[in-house]
C-alpha positions as CSV (number, residue, x, y, z in Angstrom):
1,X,113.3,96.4,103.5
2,X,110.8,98.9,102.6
3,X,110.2,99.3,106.5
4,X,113.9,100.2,106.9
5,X,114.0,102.9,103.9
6,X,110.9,104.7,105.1
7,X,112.5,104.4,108.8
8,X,116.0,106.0,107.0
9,X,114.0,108.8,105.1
10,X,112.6,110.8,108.5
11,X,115.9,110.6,110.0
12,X,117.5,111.8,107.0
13,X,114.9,114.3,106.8
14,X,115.4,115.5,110.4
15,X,119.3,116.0,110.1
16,X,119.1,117.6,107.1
17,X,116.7,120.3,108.2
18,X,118.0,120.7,111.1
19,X,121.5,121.4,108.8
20,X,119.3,124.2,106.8
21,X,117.7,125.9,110.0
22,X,119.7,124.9,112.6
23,X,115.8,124.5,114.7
24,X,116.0,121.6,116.3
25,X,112.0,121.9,117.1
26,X,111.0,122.3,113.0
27,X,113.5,119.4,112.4
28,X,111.7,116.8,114.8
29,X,108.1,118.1,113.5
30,X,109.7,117.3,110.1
31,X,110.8,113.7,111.3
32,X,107.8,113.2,112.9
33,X,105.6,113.8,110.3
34,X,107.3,112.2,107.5
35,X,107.9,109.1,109.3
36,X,104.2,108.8,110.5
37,X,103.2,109.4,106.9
38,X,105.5,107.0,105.5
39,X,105.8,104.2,107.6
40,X,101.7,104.3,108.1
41,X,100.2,105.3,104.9
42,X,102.5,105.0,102.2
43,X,104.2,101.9,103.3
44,X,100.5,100.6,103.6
45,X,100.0,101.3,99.5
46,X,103.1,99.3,99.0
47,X,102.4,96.4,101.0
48,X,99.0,95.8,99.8
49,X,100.4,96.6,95.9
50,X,103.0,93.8,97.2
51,X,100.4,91.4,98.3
52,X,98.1,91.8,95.7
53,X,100.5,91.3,92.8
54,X,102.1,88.3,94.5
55,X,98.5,86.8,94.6
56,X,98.1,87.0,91.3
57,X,101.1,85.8,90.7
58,X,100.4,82.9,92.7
59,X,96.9,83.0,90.7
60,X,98.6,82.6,87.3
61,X,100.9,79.4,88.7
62,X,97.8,78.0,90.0
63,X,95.9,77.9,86.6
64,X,98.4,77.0,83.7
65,X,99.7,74.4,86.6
66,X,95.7,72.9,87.1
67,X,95.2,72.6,83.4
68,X,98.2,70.9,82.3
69,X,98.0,68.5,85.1
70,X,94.4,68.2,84.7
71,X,94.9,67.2,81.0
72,X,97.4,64.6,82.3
73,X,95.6,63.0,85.3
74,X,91.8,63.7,83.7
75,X,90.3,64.2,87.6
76,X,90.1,67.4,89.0
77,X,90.9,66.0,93.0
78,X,94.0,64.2,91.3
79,X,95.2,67.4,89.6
80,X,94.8,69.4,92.6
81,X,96.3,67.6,94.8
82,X,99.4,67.6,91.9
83,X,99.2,70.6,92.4
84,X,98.6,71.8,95.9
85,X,102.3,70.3,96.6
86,X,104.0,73.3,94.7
87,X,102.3,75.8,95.6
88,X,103.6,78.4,98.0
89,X,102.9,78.6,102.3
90,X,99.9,81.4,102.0
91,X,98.2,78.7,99.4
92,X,98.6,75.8,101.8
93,X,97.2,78.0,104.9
94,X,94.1,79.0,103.0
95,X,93.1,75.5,102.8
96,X,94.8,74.5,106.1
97,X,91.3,72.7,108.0
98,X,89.4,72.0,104.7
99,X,88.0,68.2,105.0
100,X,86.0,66.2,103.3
101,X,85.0,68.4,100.5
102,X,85.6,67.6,96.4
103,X,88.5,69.0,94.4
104,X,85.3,71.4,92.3
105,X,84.6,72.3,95.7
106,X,88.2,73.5,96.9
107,X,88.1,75.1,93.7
108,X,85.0,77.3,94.1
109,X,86.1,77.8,97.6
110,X,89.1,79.6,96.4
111,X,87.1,82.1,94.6
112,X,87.4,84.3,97.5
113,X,91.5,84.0,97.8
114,X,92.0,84.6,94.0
115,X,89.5,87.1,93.5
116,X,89.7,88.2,90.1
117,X,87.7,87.6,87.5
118,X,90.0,85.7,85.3
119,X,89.6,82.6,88.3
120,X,86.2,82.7,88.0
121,X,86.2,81.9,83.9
122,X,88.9,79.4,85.1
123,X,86.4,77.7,88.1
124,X,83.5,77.6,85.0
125,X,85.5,75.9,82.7
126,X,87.3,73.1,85.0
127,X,83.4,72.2,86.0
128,X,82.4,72.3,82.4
129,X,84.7,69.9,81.5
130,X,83.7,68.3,84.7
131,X,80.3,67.8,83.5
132,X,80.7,67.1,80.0
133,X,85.1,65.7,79.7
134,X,86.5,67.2,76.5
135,X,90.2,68.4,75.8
136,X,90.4,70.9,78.7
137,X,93.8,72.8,76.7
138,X,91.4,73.3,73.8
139,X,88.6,74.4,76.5
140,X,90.8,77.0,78.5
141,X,93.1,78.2,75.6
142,X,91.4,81.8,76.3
143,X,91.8,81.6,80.1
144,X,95.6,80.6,79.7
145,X,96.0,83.8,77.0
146,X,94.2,86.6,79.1
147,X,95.9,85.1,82.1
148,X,99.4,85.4,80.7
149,X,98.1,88.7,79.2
150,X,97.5,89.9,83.2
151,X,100.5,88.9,84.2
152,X,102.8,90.2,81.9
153,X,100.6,93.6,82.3
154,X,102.2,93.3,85.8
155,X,105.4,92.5,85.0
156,X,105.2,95.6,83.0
157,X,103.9,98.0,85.6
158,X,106.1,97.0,87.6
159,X,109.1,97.6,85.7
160,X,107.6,100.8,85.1
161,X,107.2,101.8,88.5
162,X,110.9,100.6,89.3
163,X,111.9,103.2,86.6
164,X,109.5,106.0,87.9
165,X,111.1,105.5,91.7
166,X,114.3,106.3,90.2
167,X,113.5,108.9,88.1
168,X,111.6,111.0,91.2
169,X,114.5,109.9,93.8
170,X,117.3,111.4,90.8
171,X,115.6,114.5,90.5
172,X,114.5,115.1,94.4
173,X,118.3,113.9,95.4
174,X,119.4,116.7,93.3
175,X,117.2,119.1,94.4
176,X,118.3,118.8,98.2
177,X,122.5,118.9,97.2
178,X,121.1,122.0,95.9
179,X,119.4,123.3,99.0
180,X,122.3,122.0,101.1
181,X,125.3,123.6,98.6
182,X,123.6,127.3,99.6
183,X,124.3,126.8,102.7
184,X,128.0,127.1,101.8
185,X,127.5,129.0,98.6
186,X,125.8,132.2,100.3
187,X,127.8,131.8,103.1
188,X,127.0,134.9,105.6
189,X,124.1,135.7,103.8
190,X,122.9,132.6,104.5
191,X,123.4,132.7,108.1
192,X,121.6,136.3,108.0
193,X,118.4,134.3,107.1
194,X,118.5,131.3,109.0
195,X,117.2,133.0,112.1
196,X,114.2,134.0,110.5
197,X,111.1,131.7,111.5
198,X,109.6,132.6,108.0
199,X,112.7,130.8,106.2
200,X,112.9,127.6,109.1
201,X,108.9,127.1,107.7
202,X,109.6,127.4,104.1
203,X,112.4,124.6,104.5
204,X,110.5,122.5,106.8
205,X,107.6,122.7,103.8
206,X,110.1,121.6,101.1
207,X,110.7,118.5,103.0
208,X,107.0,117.7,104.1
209,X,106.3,118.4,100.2
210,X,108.8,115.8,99.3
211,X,107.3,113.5,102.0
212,X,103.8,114.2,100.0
213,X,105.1,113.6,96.8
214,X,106.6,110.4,97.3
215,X,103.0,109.2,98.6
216,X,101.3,110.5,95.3
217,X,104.1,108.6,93.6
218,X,103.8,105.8,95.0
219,X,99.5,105.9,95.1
220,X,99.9,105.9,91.3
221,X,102.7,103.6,90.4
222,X,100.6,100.9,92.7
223,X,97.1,101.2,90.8
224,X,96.6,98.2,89.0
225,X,93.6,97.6,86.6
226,X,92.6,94.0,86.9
227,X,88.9,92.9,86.3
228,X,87.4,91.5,89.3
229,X,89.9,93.0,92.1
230,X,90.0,96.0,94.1
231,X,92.6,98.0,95.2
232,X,91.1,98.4,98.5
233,X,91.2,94.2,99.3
234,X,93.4,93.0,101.7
C-alpha cells in the first residue's frame, strides 16, 4: 500500500507541474526526483518504523503469553512450546533449525530478535525463577507493567502520527488547489508568465519542497524512544 501511494504521488506530481508550466522536461525532473526520494528513502523510514513496532508488538505477546503459561505449566520448555504455537510466521522462522537446545536457552537466544531492553529484564527473571521457583506473576509484575507501558506508548504514537499525516496532507492538498485555481483565476496573466524559465523553477521547487517535507514528516512521526533498540536496526 505504502508502495502504491508513494508510486501515485510522483505521477501526480509530474501532471500537475506540467499543468502549472506546461514543461514537460521540469515535470519529469519533478517525477523523477520525488519518486526516487520517496519510494527509496522515505518509504525505507516507514517500513523499518513498520517492522520495528510490529516486533514489539510481537515482543509484548510473547512475554504476558510466557508468564501466564509459565505460571500454569511451572517449566519453562513446556511454556514455550505453549507458546511458540501462537505466535506469528517471522517468530517461527527465527527459530526455524534450532535443535537440541533448552527452553532458557531459546530464550536467551531470542535476545537478539527482541532487542529491547524490557526482554532482557524478562530473560533474567524467567531464569531466576528457574534457579530458585517462586510465583513468577508476583516475580515479573514490573516487566508485565513497563511492557504494557511500551506498548501503549506505541499505540499512542501511532495514533499520533495517523493524525499528523492528515493534518500535513489537509494543509498541502489546499495549498496546491490553490496553485492550480491561479491558473484560471489570472487567466492571461498567467499565461504571460508561464514561459518564463524563472517561474517553471519556482513551481518545480514547490513541489520538490513538498516531496521534502513529507520525508521530515515522516523521519519524525517514526522516532520511537524505546530502551534498548535503535532506530537504525533492521
Amino acid at each position: 500500500m505504502i508502495a502504491i501511494i508513494f508510486l501515485i504521488i510522483p505521477v501526480i506530481f509530474t501532471f500537475l507541474t506540467y499543468f502549472s508550466t506546461s514543461n514537460i522536461i521540469i515535470s519529469l525532473i519533478v517525477g523523477v526526483v520525488s519518486g526516487f526520494y520517496l519510494l527509496i528513502i522515505t518509504r525505507k523510514r516507514i517500513d523499518r518504523f513498520i517492522r520495528k513496532t510490529k516486533r514489539y508488538h510481537s515482543c509484548y505477546k510473547f512475554i504476558n503469553s510466557f508468564l501466564i503459561s509459565l505460571s500454569i505449566r511451572n517449566t519453562v520448555g513446556a511454556a514455550l512450546t505453549n507458546v511458540s504455537e501462537n505466535m506469528d510466521e517471522d517468530y517461527k522462522n527465527e527459530l526455524d533449525g534450532l535443535e537440541d537446545v533448552t527452553g532458557l536457552e531459546i530464550l536467551t537466544y531470542l535476545k537478539k530478535y527482541y532487542s529491547f531492553h524490557i526482554y532482557d529484564l524478562f530473560v533474567n527473571v524467567v531464569s531466576l525463577y528457574e534457579e530458585q521457583g517462586g510465583n513468577v506473576l508476583n516475580m515479573s509484575s514490573l516487566i508485565i507493567e513497563q511492557s504494557r507501558g511500551i506498548e501503549d506508548y506505541i499505540n499512542r504514537l501511532v495514533n499520533i502520527s495517523k493524525k499528523k499525516v492528515i493534518e500535513f496532507s489537509v494543509l498541502w492538498i489546499f495549498a496546491i488547489v490553490i496553485l492550480v485555481a491561479l491558473r484560471f483565476v489570472l487567466g492571461q496573466f498567467y499565461v504571460s508568465i508561464i514561459s518564463q524559465l524563472i517561474f517553471q523553477i519556482a513551481i518545480a521547487i514547490i513541489f520538490i519542497f513538498i516531496t521534502i517535507s513529507v520525508d521530515i514528516l515522516v523521519k519524525r512521526i517514526t522516532k520511537l524512544e524505546i530502551r534498548g533498540y535503535s532506530n537504525e536496526e533492521l
